[in-house]
MMTF fields as JSON, N, C-alpha, C and O atoms, coordinates in Angstrom:
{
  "mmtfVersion": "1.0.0",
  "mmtfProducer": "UNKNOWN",
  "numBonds": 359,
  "numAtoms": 360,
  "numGroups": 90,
  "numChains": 1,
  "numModels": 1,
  "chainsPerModel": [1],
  "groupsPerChain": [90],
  "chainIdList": ["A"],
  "bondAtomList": [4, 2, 8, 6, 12, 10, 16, 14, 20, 18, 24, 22, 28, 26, 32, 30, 36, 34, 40, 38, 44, 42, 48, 46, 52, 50, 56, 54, 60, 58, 64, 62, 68, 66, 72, 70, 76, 74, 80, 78, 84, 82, 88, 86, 92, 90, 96, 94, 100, 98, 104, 102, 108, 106, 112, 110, 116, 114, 120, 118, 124, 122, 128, 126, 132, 130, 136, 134, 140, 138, 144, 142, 148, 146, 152, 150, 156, 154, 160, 158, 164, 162, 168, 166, 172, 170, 176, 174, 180, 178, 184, 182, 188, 186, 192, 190, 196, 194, 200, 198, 204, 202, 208, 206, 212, 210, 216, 214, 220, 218, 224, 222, 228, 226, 232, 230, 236, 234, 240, 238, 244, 242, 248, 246, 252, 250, 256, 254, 260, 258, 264, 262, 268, 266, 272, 270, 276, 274, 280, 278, 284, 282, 288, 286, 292, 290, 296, 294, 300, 298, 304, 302, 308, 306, 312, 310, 316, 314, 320, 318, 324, 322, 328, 326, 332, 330, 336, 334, 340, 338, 344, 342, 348, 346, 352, 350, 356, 354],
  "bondOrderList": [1, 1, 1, 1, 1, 1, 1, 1, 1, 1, 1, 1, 1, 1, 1, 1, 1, 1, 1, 1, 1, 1, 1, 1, 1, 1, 1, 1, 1, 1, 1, 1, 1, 1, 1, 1, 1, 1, 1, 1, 1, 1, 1, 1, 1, 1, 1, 1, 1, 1, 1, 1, 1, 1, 1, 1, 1, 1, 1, 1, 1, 1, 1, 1, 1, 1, 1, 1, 1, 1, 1, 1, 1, 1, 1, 1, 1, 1, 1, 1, 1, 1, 1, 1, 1, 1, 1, 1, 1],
  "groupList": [{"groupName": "UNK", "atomNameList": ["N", "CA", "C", "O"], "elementList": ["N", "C", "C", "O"], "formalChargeList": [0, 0, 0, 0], "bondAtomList": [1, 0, 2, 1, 3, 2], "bondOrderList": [1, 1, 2], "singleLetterCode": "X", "chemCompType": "L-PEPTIDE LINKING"}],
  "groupTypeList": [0, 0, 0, 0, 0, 0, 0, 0, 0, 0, 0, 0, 0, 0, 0, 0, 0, 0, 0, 0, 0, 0, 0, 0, 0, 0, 0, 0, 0, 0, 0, 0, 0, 0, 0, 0, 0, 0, 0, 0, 0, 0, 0, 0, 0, 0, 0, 0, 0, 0, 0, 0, 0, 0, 0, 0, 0, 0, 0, 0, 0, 0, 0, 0, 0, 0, 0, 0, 0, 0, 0, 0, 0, 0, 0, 0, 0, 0, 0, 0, 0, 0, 0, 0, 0, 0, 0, 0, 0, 0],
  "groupIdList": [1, 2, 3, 4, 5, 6, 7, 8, 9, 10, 11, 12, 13, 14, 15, 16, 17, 18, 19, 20, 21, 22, 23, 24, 25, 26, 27, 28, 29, 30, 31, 32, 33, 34, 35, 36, 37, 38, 39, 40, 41, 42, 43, 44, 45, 46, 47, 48, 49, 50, 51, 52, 53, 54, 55, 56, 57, 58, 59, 60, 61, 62, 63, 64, 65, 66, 67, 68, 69, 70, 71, 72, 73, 74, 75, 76, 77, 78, 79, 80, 81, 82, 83, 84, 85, 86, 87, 88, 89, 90],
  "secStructList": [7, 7, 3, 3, 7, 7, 7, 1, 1, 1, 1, 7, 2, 2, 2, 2, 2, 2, 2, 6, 6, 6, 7, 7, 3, 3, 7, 7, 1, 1, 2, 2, 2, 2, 2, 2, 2, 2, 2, 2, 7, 6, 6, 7, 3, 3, 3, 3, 7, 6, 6, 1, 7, 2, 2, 2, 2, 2, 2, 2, 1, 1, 1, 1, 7, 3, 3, 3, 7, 7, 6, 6, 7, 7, 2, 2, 2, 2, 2, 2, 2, 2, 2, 2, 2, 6, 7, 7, 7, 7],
  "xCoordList": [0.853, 0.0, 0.902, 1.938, 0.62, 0.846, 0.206, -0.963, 1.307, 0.865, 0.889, 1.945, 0.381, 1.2, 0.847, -0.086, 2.046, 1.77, 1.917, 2.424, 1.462, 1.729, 1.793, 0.845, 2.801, 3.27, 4.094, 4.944, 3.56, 4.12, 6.067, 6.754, 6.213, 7.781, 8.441, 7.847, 9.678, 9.856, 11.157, 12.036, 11.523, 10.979, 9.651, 9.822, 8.306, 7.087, 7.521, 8.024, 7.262, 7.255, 6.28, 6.777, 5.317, 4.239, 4.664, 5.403, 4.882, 5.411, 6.348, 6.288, 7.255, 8.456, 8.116, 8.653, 7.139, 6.282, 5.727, 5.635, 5.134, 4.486, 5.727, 5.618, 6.585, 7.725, 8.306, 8.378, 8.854, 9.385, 8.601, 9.116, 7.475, 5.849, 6.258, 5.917, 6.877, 6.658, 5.696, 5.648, 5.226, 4.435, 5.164, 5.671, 5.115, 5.274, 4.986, 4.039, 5.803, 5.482, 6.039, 7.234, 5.164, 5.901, 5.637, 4.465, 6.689, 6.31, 6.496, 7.167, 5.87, 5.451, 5.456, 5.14, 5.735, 5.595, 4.775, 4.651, 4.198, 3.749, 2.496, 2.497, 1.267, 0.522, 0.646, 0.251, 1.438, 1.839, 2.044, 1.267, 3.378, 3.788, 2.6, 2.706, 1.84, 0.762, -0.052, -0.437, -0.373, -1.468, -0.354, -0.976, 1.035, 1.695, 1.899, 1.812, 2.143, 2.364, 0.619, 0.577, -0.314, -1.57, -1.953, -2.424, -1.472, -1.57, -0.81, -1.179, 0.254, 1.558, 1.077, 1.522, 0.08, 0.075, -1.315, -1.617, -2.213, -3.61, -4.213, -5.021, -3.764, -3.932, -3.234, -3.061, -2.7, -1.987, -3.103, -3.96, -3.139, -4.117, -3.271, -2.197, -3.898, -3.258, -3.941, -5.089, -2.656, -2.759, -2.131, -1.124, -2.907, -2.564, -2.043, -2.665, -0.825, -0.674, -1.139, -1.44, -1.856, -2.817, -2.166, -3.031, -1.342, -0.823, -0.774, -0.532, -1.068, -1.492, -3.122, -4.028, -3.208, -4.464, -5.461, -5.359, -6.471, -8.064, -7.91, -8.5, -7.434, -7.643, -7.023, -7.304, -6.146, -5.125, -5.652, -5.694, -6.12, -7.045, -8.278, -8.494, -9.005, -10.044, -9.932, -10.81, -8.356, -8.609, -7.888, -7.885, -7.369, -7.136, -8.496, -8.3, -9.152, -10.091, -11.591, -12.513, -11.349, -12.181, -11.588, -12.197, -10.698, -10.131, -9.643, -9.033, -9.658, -9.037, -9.591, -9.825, -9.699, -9.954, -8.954, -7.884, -9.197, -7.641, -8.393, -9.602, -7.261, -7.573, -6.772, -5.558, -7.361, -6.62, -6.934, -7.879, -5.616, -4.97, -5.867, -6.447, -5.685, -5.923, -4.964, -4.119, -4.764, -3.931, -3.718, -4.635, -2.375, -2.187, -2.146, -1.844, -2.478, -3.099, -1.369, -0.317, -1.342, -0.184, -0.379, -1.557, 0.789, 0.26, -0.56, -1.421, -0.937, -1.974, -3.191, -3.759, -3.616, -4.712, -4.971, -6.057, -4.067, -3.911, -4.124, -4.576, -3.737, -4.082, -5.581, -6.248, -5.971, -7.23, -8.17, -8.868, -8.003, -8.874, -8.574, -9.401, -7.5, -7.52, -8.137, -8.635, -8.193, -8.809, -10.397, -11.021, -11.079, -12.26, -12.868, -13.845, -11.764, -12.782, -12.201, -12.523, -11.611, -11.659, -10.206, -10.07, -9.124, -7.478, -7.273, -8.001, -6.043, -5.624, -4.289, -3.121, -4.741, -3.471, -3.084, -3.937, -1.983, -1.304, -0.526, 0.248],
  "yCoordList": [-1.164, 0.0, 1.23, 1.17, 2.305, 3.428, 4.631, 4.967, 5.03, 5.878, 7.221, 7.309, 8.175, 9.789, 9.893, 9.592, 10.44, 10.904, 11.989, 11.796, 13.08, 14.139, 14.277, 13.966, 14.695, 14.941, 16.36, 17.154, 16.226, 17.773, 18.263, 19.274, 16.751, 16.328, 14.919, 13.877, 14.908, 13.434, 13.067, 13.903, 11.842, 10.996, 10.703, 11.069, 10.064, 9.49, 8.518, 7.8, 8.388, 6.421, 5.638, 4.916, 5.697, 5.373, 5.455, 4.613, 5.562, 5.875, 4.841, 3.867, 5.114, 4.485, 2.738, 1.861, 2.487, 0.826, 0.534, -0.674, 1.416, 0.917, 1.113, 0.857, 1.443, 1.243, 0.013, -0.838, -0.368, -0.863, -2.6, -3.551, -2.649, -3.322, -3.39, -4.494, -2.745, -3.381, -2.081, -2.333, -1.229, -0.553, 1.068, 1.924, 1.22, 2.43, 3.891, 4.605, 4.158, 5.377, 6.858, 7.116, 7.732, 9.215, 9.792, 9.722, 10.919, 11.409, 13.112, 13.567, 13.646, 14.776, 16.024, 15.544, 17.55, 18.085, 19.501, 20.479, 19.144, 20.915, 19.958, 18.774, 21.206, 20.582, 20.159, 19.049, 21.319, 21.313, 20.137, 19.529, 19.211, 18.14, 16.889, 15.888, 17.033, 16.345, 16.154, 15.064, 17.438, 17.371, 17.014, 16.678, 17.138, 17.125, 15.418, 14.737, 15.04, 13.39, 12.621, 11.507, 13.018, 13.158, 12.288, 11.209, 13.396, 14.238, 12.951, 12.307, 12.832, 11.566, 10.057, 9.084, 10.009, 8.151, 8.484, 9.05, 8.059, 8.22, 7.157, 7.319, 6.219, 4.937, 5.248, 4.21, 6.348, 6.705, 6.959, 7.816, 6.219, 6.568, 7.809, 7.569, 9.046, 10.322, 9.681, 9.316, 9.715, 9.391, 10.897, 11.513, 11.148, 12.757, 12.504, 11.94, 12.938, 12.472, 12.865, 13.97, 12.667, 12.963, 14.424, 15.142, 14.821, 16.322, 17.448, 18.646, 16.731, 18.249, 18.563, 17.73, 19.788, 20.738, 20.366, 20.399, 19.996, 19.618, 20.554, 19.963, 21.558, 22.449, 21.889, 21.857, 21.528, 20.481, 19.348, 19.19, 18.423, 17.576, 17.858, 17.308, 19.383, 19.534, 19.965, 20.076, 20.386, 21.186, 19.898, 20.123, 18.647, 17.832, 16.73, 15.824, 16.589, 16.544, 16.673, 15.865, 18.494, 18.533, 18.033, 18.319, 17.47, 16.616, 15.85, 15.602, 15.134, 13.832, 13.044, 13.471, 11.598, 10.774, 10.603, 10.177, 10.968, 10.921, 10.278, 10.089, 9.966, 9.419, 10.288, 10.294, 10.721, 11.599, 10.745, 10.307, 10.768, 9.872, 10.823, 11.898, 9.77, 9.953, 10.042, 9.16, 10.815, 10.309, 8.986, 8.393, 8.444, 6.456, 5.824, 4.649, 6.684, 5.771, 4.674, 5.312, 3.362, 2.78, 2.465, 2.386, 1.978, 0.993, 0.328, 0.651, -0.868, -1.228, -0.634, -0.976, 0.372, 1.255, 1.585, 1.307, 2.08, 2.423, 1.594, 2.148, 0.037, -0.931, -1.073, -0.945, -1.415, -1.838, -0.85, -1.303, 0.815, 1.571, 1.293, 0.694, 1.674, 1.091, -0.29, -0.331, -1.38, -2.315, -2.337, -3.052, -1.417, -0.852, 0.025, -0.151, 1.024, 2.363, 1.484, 2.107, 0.493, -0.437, -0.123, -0.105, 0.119, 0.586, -0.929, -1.676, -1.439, -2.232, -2.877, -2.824, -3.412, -3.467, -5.121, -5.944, -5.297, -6.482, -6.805, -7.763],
  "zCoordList": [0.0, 0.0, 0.0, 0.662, -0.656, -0.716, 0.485, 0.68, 1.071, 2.352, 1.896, 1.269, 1.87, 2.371, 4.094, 4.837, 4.193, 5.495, 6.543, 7.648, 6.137, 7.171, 8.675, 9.395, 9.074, 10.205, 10.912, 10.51, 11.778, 12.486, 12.829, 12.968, 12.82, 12.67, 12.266, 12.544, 11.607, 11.402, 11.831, 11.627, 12.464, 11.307, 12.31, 13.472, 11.985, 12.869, 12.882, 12.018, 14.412, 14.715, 13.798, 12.935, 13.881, 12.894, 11.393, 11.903, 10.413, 9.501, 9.429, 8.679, 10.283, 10.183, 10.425, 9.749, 11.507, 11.225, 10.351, 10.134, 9.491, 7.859, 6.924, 5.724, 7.311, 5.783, 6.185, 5.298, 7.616, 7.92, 7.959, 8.547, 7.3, 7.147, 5.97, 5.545, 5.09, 3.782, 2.789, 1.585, 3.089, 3.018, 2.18, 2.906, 0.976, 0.594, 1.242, 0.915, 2.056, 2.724, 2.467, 2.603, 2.117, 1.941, 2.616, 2.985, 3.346, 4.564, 4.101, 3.174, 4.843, 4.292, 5.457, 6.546, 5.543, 6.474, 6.279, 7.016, 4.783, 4.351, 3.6, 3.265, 3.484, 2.713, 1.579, 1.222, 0.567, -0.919, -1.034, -1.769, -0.227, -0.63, -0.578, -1.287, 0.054, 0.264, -0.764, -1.186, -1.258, -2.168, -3.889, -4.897, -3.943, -5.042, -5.14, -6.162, -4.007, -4.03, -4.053, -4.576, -3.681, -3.975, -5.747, -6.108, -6.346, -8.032, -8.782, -9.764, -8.05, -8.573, -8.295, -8.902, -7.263, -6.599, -6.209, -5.159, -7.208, -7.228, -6.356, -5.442, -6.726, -5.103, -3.929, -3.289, -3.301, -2.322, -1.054, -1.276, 0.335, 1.086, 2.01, 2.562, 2.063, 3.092, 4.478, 4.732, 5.288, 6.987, 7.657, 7.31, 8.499, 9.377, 10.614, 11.513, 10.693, 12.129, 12.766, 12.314, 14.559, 15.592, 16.012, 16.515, 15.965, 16.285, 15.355, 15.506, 14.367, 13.342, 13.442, 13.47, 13.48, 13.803, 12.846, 11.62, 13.566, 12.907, 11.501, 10.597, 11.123, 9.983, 8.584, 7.386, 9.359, 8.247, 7.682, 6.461, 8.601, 8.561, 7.094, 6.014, 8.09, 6.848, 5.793, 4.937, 5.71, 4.552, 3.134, 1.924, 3.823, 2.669, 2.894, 2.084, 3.287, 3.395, 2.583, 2.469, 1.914, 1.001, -0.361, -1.392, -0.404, -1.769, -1.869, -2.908, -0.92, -0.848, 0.551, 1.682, -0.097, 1.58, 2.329, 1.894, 3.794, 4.458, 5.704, 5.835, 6.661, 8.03, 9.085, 9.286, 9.452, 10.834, 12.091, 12.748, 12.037, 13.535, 14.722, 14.572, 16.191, 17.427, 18.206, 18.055, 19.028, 19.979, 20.58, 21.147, 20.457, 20.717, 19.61, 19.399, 18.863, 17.748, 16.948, 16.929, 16.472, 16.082, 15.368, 15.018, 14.489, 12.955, 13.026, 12.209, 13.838, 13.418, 12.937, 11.9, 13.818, 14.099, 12.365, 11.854, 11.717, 10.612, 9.292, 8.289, 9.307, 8.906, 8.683, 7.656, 10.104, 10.688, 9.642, 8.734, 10.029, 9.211, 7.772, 7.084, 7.314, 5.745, 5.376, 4.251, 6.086, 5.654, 5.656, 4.871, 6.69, 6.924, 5.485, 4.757, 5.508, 4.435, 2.899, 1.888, 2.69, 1.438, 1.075, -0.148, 1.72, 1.131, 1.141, 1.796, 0.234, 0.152, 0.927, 0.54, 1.962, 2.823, 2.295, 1.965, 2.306, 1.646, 2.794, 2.765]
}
């Protein structure tokens, strides 16, 4: 599976368990890059890390399906939902 993943700093622990999973991960710290890797990996699921501001959240949001983390939240957690909203976890 193809990740983007924004985060408030890196490297994310989280992140770093889905690459380290096998899992295509791009990590990201600005929206631009978000929405540019978006544009590039059309099967790419956007994951928010739990510390970036609800605004961030909504504002990729209105164009894209994303999952904004919880606080605690771990790879699995992330799995679990992608296998839920139909992402292809392998």
């Amino acid at each position: 599976m193809t990740i983007i993943f924004l985060a408030h700093k890196l490297p994310d622990p989280i992140s770093d368990e889905l690459a380290r999973q096998g899992h295509s991960v791009y990590e990201c710290l600005a929206i631009r890059e978000v929405f540019a890797l978006a544009e590039e990996h059309l099967d790419a699921q956007i994951v928010i890390a739990a510390e970036m501001e609800e605004r961030w959240a909504t504002e990729k949001q209105k164009h894209y399906p994303t999952l904004h983390l919880k606080p605690g939240a771990a790879a699995k957690d992330v799995l679990w939902e992608m296998n839920v909203k139909g992402g292809k976890v392998q």
